[in-house]
C-alpha positions in Angstrom: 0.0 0.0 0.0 1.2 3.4 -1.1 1.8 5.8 1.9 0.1 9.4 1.3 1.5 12.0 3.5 -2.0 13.8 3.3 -5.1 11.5 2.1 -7.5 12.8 -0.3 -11.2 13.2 0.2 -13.9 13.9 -2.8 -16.7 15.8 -1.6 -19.3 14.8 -4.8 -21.7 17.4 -5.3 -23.2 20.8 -6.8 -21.4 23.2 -3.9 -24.3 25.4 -3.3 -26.9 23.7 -4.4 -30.8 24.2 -3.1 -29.0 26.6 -0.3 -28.3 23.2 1.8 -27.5 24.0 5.0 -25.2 21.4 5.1 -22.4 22.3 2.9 -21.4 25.5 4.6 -21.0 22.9 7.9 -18.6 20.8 5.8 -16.3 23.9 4.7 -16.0 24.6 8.4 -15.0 21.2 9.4 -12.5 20.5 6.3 -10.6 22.8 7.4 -9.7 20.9 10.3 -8.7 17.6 9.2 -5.8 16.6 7.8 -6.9 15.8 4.5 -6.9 17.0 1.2 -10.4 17.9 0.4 -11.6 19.0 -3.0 -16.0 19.4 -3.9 -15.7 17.4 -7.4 -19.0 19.2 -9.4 -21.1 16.4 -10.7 -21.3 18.1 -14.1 -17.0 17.2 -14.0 -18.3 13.6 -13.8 -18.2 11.8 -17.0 -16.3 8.9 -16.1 -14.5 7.7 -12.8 -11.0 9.5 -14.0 -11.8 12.2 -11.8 -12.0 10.5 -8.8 -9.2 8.0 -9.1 -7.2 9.9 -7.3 -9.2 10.2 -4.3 -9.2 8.3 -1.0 -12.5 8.7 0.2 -15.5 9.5 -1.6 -18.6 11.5 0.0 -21.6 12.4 -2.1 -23.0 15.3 0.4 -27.0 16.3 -0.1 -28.1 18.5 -2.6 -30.5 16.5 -4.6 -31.4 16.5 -7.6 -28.0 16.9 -8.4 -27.1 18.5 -11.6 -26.0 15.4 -13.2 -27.3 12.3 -11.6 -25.1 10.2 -13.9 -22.2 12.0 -12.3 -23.0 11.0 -8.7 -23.6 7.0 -10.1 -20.7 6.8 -11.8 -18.9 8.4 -8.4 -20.9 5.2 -6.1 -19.7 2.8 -8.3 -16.2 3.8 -8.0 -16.2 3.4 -4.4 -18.1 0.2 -4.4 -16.4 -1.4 -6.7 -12.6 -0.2 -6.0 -13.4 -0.5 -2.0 -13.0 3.3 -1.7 -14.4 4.3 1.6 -17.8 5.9 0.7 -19.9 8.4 2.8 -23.4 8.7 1.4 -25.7 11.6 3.2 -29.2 12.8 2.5 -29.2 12.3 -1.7 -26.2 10.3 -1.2 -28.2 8.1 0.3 -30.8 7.6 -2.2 -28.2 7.8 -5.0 -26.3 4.3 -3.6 -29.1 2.5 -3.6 -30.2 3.1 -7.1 -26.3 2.9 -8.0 -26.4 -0.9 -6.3 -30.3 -1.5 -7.7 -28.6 -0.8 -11.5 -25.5 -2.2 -11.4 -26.0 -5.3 -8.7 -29.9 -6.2 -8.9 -30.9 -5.0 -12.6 -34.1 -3.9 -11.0 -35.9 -2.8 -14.6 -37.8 0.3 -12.3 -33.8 1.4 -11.5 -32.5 1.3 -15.2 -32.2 4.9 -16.7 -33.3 6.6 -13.7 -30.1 8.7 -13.9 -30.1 9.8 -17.2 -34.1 10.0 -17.6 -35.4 12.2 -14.6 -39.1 10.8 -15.6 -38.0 6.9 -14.8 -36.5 8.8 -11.3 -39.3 10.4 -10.2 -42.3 7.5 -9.9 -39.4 6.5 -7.0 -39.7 9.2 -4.9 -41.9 9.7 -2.7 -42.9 12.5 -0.3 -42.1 11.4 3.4 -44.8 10.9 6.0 -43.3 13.7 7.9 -41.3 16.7 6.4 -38.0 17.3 8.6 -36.5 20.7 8.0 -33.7 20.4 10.6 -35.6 18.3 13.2 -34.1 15.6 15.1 -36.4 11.7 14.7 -35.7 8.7 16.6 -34.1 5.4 15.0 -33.6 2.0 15.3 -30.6 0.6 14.4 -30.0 -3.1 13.4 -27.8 -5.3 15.8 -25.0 -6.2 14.7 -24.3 -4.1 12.2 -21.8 -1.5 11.5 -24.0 1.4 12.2 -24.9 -0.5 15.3 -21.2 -1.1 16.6 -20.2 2.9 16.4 -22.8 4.2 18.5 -22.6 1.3 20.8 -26.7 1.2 20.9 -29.6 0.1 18.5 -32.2 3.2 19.7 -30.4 6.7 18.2 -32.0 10.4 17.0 -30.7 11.6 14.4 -31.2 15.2 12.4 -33.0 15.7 9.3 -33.1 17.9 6.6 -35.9 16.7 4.2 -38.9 16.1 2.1 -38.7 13.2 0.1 -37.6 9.6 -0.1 -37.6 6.8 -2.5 -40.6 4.8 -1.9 -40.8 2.0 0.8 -41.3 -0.7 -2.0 -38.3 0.2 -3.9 -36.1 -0.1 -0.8 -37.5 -2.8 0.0 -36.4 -4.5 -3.2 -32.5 -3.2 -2.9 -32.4 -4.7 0.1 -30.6 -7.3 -1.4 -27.0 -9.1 -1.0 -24.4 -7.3 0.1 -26.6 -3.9 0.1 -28.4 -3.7 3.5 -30.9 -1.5 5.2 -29.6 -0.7 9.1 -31.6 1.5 10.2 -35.4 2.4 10.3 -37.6 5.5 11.5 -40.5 4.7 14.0 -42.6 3.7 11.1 -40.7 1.5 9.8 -39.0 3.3 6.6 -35.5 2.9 5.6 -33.1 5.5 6.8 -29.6 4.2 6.4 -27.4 1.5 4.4 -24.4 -0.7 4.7 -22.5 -2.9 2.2 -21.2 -5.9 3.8 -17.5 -6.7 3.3 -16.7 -3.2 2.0 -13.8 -1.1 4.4 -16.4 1.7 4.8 -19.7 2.0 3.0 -22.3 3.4 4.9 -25.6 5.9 3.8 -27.9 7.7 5.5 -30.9 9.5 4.6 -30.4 11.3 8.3 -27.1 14.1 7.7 -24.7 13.4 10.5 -22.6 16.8 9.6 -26.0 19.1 10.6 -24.7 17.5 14.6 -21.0 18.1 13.8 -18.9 21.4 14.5 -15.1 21.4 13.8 -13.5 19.1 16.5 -16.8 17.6 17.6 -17.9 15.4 14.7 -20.5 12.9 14.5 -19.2 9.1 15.5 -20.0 7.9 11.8 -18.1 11.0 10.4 -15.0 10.3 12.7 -15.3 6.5 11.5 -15.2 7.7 7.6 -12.4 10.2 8.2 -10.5 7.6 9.8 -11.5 4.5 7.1 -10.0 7.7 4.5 -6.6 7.7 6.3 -6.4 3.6 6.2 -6.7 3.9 2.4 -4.3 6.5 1.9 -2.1 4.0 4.4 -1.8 7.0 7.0 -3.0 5.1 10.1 -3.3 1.7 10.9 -6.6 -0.3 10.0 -10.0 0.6 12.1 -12.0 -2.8 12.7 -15.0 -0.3 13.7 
């Protein structure tokens, strides 16, 4: 394993985009760690040359993202070349229809990125709108989610309308692709891929409970699964 004297992280996303609230946290945090971080616009993303580069990949919210494409093409990068992957809010979303494509061949997931009227009969709008609000969770035992906050019953803050529809989850949950975490009605609200370093998604944004120094536990765990890549700190079993 190459050694990097300062990792490299890919924030994948449309900087700015629907005002999120989100991305200004980010640029405050970055700052802090000691990693090269660079937003990669989704409109750069053509192919995965872009990103090759890159130790960690996080696709931040901001959906719909410019070029939906983009942000696939990003996911299967990191899936498939066991990049660590943070997926928040559309990120989220966007790694299940990734896996749902490219794993399942689900026919409702094929040309839902390039074909925003195959996208849409997938989303749905959520029971209850979350504009900054904190919801409980459950998390499922035994999995990673469950192991870095040492409990299954979490809150978590969210910062949205819509989701992709209960049914369609349902189906991706498939393999290596897993579902580990659920809202009190039973909904899907994060992800896991089994046997990768780090992939984990959540519809919940952990950096809305983060400041600079104080970040969330999953954030800590993808920062530190970015550094094992670049072959800056030992391996995390977390």
């Amino acid at each position: 394993m190459s050694v990097s004297a300062q990792p490299r992280l890919a924030l994948v996303g449309d900087r700015g985009n629907h005002n999120e609230p989100s991305h200004p946290k980010i640029d405050a945090m970055r700052e802090q760690w000691d990693l090269a971080t660079e937003w990669v616009p989704t409109t750069d993303i053509h192919d995965a040359s872009p990103l090759e580069s890159f130790d960690g990949i996080w696709v931040v919210p901001g959906a719909p993202y410019v070029n939906q494409r983009g942000v696939h093409i990003a996911v299967r990068h990191a899936r498939e070349n066991r990049v660590p992957f943070l997926g928040t809010c559309g990120g989220f979303f966007s790694a299940l229809i990734e896996y749902a494509q490219n794993v399942l061949h689900l026919p409702e997931a094929e040309g839902a990125d390039e074909n925003p009227e195959k996208l849409m009969p997938l989303v749905t709008p959520l029971k209850c709108s979350f504009r900054g609000e904190k919801a409980p969770l459950r998390v499922k035992e035994g999995s990673r989610l469950a192991a870095l906050y040492g409990t299954t019953e979490v809150e978590e803050i969210f910062h949205c309308d819509y989701g992709l529809s209960d049914a369609f989850m349902s189906a991706a949950d498939q393999g290596a692709l897993q579902i580990n975490a659920w809202d009190v009605d039973g909904a899907p609200r994060a992800l896991e891929l089994i046997g990768h370093p780090f992939f984990i998604g959540s519809l919940f944004q952990p950096e809305l409970s983060s400041a600079p120094g104080a970040e969330h536990k999953i954030l800590n765990a993808f920062l530190s699964a970015v550094r094992t890549k670049a072959g800056a700190v030992p391996t995390s079993t977390g």
